[in-house]
C-alpha positions as CSV (number, residue, x, y, z in Angstrom):
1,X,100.7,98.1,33.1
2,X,101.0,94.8,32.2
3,X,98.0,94.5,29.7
4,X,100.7,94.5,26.8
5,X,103.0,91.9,28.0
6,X,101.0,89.2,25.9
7,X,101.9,91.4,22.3
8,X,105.9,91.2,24.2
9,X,105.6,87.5,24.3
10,X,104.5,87.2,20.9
11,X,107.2,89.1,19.9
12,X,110.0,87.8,21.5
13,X,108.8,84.5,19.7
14,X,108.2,86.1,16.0
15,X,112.3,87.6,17.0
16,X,113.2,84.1,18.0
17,X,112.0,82.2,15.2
18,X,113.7,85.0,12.5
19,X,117.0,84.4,14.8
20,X,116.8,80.8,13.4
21,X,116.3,81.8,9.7
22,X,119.6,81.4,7.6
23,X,118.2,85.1,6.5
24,X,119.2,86.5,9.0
25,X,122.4,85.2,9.5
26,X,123.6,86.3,6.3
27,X,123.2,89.8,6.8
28,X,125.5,90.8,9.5
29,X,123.3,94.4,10.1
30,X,119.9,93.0,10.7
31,X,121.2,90.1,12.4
32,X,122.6,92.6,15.0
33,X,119.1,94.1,14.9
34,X,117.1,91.2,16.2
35,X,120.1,90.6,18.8
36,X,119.5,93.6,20.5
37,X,115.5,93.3,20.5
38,X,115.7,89.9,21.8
39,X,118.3,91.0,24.7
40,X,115.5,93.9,25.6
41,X,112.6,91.4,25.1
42,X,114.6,88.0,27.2
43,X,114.1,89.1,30.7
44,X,110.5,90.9,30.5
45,X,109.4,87.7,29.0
46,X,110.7,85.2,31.3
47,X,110.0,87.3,34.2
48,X,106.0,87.2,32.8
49,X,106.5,83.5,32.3
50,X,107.1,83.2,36.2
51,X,104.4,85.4,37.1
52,X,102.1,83.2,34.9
53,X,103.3,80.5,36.6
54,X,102.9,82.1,40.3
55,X,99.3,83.3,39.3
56,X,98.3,79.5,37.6
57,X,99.6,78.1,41.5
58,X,97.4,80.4,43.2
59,X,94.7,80.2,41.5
60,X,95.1,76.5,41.4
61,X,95.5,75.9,45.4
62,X,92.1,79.2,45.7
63,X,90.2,76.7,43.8
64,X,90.9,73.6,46.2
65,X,90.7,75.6,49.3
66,X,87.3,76.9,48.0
67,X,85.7,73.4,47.2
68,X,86.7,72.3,50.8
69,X,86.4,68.6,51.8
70,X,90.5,68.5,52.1
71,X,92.1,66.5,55.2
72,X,93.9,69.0,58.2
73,X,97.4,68.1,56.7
74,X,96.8,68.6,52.9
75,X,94.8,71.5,53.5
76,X,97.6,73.4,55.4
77,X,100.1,72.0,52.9
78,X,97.6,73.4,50.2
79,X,97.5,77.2,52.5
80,X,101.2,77.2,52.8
81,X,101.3,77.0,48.6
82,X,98.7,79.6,48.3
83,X,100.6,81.6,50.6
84,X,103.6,81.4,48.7
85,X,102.6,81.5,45.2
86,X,101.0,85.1,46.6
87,X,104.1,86.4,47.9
88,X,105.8,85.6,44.6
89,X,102.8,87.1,42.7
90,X,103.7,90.4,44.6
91,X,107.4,90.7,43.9
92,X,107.1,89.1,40.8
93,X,104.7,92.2,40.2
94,X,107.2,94.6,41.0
95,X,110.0,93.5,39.3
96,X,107.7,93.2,36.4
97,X,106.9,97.2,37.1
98,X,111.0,97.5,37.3
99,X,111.4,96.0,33.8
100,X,108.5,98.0,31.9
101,X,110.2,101.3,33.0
102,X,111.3,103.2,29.5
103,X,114.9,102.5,28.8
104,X,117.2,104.8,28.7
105,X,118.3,105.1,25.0
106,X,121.7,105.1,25.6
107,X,122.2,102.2,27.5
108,X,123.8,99.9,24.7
109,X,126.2,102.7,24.2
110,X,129.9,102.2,24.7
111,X,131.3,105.2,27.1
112,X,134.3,107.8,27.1
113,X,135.2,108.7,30.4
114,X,137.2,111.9,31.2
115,X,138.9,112.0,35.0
116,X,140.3,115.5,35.9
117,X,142.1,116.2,38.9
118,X,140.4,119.0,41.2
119,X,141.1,120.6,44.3
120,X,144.6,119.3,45.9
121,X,147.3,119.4,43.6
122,X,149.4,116.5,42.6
123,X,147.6,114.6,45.5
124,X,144.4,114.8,43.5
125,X,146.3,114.4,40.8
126,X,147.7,110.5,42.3
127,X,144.2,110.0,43.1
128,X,142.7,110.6,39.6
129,X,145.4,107.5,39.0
130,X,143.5,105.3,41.5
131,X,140.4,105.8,40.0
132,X,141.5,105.3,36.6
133,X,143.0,102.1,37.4
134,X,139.6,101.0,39.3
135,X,137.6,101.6,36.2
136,X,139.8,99.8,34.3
137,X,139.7,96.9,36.2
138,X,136.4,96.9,36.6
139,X,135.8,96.8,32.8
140,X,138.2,94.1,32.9
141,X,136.2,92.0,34.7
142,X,133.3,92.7,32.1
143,X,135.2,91.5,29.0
144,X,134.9,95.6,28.4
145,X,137.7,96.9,26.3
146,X,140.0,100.3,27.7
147,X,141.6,102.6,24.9
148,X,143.1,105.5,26.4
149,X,142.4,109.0,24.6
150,X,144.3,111.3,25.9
151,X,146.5,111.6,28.9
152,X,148.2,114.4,31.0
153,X,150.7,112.8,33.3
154,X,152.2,114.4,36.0
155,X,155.4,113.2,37.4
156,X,154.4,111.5,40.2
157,X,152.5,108.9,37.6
158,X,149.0,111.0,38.6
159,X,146.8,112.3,36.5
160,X,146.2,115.9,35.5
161,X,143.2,114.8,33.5
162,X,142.8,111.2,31.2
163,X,140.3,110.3,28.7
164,X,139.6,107.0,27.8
165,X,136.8,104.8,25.9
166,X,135.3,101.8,27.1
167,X,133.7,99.4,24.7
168,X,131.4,96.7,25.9
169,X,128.1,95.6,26.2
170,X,125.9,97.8,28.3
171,X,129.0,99.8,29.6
172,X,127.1,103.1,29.8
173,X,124.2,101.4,31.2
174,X,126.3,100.5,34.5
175,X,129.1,103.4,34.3
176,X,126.4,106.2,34.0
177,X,126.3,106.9,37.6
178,X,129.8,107.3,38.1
179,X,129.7,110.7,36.6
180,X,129.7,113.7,39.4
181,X,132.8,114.5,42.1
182,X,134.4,112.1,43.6
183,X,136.4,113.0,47.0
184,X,139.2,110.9,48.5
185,X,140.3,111.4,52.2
186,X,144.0,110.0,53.4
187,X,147.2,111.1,54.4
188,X,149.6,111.4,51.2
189,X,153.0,110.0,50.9
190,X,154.2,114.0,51.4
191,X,152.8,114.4,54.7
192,X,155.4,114.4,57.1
193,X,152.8,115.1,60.1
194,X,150.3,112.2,59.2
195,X,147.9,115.0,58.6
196,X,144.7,113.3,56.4
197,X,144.3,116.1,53.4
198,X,141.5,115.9,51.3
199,X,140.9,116.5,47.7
200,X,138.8,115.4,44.6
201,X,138.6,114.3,41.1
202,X,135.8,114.9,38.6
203,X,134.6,112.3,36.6
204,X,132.7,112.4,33.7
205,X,130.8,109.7,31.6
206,X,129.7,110.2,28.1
207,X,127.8,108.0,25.6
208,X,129.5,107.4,22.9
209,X,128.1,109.0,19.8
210,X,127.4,108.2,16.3
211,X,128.2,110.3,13.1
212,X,125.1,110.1,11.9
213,X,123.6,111.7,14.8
214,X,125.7,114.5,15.3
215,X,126.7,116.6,12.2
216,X,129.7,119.0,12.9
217,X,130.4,121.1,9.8
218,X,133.8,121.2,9.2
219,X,134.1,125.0,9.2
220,X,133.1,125.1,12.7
221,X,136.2,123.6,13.6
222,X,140.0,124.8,14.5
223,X,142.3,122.3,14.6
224,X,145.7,123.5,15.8
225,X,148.6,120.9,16.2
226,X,151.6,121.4,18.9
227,X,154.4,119.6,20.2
228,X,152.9,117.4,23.1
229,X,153.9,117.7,26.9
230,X,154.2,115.3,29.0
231,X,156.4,113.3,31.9
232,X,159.2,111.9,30.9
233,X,160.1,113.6,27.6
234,X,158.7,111.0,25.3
235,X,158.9,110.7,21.3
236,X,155.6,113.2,21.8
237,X,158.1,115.9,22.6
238,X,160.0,115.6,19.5
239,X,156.7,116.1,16.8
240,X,153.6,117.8,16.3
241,X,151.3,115.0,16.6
242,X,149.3,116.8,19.3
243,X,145.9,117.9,18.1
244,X,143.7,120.7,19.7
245,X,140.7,120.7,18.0
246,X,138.1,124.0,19.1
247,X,134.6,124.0,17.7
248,X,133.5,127.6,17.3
249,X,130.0,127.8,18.3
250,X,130.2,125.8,21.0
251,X,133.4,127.0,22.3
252,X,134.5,123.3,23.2
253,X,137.7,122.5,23.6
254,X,139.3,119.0,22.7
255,X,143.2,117.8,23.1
256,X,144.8,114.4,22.5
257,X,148.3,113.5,22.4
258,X,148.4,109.9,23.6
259,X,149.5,108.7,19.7
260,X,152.2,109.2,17.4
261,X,150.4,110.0,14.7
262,X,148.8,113.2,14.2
263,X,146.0,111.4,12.5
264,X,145.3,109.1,14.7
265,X,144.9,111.8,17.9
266,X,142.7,113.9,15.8
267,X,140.3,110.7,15.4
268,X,140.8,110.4,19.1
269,X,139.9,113.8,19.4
270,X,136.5,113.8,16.8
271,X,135.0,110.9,19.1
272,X,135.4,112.9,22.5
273,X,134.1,116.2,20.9
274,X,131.4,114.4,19.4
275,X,130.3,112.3,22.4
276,X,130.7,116.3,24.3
277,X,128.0,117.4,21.7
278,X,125.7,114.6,22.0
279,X,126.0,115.1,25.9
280,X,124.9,118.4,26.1
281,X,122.4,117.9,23.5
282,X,120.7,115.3,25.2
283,X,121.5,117.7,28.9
284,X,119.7,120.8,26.7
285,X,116.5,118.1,25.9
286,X,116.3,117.0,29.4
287,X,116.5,120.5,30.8
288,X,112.6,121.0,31.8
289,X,111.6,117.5,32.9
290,X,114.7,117.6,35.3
291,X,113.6,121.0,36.3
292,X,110.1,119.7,37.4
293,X,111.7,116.9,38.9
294,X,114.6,115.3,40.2
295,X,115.4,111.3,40.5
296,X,117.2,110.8,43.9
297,X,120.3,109.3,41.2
298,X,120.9,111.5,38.9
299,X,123.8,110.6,36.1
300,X,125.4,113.5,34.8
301,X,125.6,116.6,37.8
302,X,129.4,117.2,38.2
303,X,129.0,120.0,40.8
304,X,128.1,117.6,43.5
305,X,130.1,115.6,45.6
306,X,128.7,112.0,44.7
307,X,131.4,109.7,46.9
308,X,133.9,109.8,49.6
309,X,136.9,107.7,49.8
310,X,138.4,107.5,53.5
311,X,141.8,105.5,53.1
312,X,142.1,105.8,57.2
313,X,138.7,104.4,58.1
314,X,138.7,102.4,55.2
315,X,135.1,103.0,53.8
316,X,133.4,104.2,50.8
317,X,130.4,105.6,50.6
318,X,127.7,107.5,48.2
319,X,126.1,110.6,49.4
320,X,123.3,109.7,46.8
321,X,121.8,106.7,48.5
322,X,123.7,106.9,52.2
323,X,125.1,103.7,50.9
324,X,128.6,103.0,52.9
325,X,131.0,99.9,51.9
326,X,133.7,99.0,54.4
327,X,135.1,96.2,51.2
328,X,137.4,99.2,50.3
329,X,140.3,97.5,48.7
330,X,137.9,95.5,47.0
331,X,136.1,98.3,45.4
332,X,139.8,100.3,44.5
333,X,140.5,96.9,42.2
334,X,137.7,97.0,40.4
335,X,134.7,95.0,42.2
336,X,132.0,97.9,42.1
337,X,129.0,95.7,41.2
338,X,127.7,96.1,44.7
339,X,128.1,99.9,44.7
340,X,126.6,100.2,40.8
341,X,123.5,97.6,41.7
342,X,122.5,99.4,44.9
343,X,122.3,102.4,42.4
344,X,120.5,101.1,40.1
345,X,118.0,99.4,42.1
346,X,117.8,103.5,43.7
347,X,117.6,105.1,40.4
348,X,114.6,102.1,39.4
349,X,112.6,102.8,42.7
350,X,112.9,106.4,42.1
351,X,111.3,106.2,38.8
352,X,108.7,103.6,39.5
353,X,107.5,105.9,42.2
354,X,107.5,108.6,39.7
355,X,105.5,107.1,37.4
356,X,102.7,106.0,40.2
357,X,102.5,109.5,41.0
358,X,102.3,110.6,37.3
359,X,99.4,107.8,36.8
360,X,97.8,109.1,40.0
C-alpha cells in the first residue's frame, strides 16, 4: 500500500515548486488547480515524513541494541526508544492506511441542504427551525457561507421545509453524514400535561453540482410562476416571483420563493434541481456496490432514523455508531465537530476494513 508514497512525495514537491512560479500566479484557473492537489497531497506527505522518521529511530536504536557492548542505563534508555519509535511505526501505519483510502469525489463540493418537517405537525415543524439554526452556526464557525433557497414558514417561525446552500471548503466532506432522519424528543410549548411527544425532520445533503456535468434540456422543463405563500403576508404575496420549476422525465419537482425577483428564485431553483439530478445520478452509479455491501455510515439513506434528540435527558445520540453526547446545548449551537469526527473516523474504519477484506 504504501510502495507509491515515494512518486506522492515527488509530487507534492514538483506541485510546490510550480506554486512558487510567477506562472502560475497569473492564471487564476490553474493556480486553483495546484491548490487543490497540494491540499490532497499535504497531509499524506507529512504523515510519510513521520513514518520515515519513526522507521530511521528504530532502525537506528535495532542497530545499537544489536552490536551490544551498551552500559545497563543507556541500553534501557536505548529499549525504551526502540519501543516507542515501534509504537509510532504502527499507528503511524494506520493512519497512513486512513489517508490512501480513495477520496470521495465530492468532498471539495459546496452543499445544499433541504430540512423538511415530518411526522408531528408544527412541533416538527419548530424543530426543523432548531436544526436549521444548528447548521448554520456550525458553518459559522467554519468561515462557511449560508444562502437560503427557499423557505416555507409556518407561523410559529418553524419550518415546513427550508433549503439552503453552504459554501466553504470541504463543506460536503463534513456535512455528508448529516443526511437521513433526524428525531427530536421533548415536551412542546403546547403540552399542557408535560407529556414528551416525539417527532422528526428529514434532512438531506446534496453536492453541489456543476453545469457542465449535468445537461438539462430546456424542453424538459415546466416552469410555472405563482404568487408565493408564506407567514406573515410579505411583499411575496403581492407578485408572481415564485417559481416551480418540474422536469418531465424525472418528475422532480423544485419551488423557491425566498427572493423578490422572479429571476433570481428561478436561479435558486436551477441549482437545487441540478444538485437533485447529480444526486441521484451518482445514487443510480452506486446502486450495485451498495447492494453487495454496506459501510456501517452510510451518507445519503433518508428512510432511517440516524439521531435522537432527548431535550428531557439532555443527550444526543447516533444510532449509526451508538455514539451518545450529553454536551446537548453545545451541539444545538453549532459545535458538532465531535459528533462529525467520531463519524468519520467510523466511516474510515469501515472502509479500511473493507478494503483488507477485498485484498484478502
Amino acid at each position: 500500500m504504501f510502495e507509491n508514497l515515494a512518486v506522492f512525495e515527488q509530487r507534492y514537491e514538483e506541485v510546490n515548486r510550480k506554486l512558487c512560479d510567477p506562472a502560475a500566479l497569473a492564471d487564476p484557473q490553474e493556480y486553483a488547480v495546484l491548490m487543490k492537489e497540494y491540499k490532497n497531497l499535504e497531509p499524506i506527505v507529512h504523515k510519510y515524513r513521520e513514518y520515515q522518521k519513526a522507521e530511521a529511530a528504530c532502525g537506528e536504536a535495532k542497530t545499537l541494541l544489536a552490536e551490544g557492548g551498551l552500559d545497563k542505563e543507556f541500553k534501557d534508555l536505548v529499549e525504551q526508544e526502540w519501543e516507542q519509535a515501534r509504537k509510532d511505526l504502527e499507528r503511524l501505519s494506520e493512519e497512513l492506511k486512513i489517508l490512501l483510502l480513495p477520496r470521495d469525489p465530492n468532498d471539495d463540493r459546496n452543499v445544499i441542504v433541504e430540512i423538511r418537517a415530518g411526522a408531528g405537525g408544527e412541533e416538527a415543524a419548530l424543530f426543523s427551525s432548531v436544526l436549521f439554526r444548528m447548521y448554520s452556526m456550525y458553518a459559522e464557525s467554519r468561515g462557511w457561507k449560508v444562502e437560503i433557497l427557499n423557505a416555507n414558514e409556518t407561523e410559529l417561525g418553524g419550518y415546513k421545509e427550508i433549503s439552503f446552500m453552504i459554501t466553504g471548503d470541504g463543506a460536503y466532506s463534513r456535512l455528508k453524514y448529516e443526511s437521513g432522519v433526524h428525531r427530536v424528543q421533548r415536551v412542546p410549548e403546547t403540552e399542557t400535561q408535560g407529556r414528551v411527544h416525539t417527532s422528526t425532520a428529514t434532512v438531506a445533503v446534496l453536492p453541489e453540482a456543476d453545469e457542465v456535468e449535468i445537461d438539462i434540456n430546456p424542453s424538459d422543463l415546466q416552469i410555472d410562476t405563482y404568487r408565493a405563500s408564506g407567514a406573515g403576508g410579505q411583499h411575496v404575496n403581492k407578485t408572481e416571483s415564485a417559481i416551480r420549476i418540474t422536469h418531465l422525465p424525472t418528475g422532480l419537482i423544485v419551488e423557491c420563493q425566498d427572493e423578490r425577483s422572479q429571476f433570481k428564485n428561478k436561479d435558486k431553483a436551477m441549482k437545487i434541481l441540478r444538485s437533485r439530478l447529480y444526486e441521484a445520478e451518482q445514487e443510480k452509479q452506486n446502486a450495485e456496490f451498495a447492494a453487495q455491501r454496506r459501510s456501517q455510515v452510510g451518507t445519503g439513506d433518508r428512510s432511517e432514523r440516524i439521531r435522537t434528540y432527548n431535550y428531557p435527558q439532555g443527550r444526543i445520540t447516533d444510532h449509526r455508531i451508538g455514539l451518545t453526547v450529553y454536551k446537548f446545548d453545545d451541539m444545538l449551537n453549532g459545535n458538532l465537530d465531535e459528533m462529525i469526527d467520531a463519524l468519520i473516523t467510523a466511516d474510515r474504519t469501515a472502509k479500511l476494513q473493507d478494503s483488507m477484506e477485498q485484498q484478502a
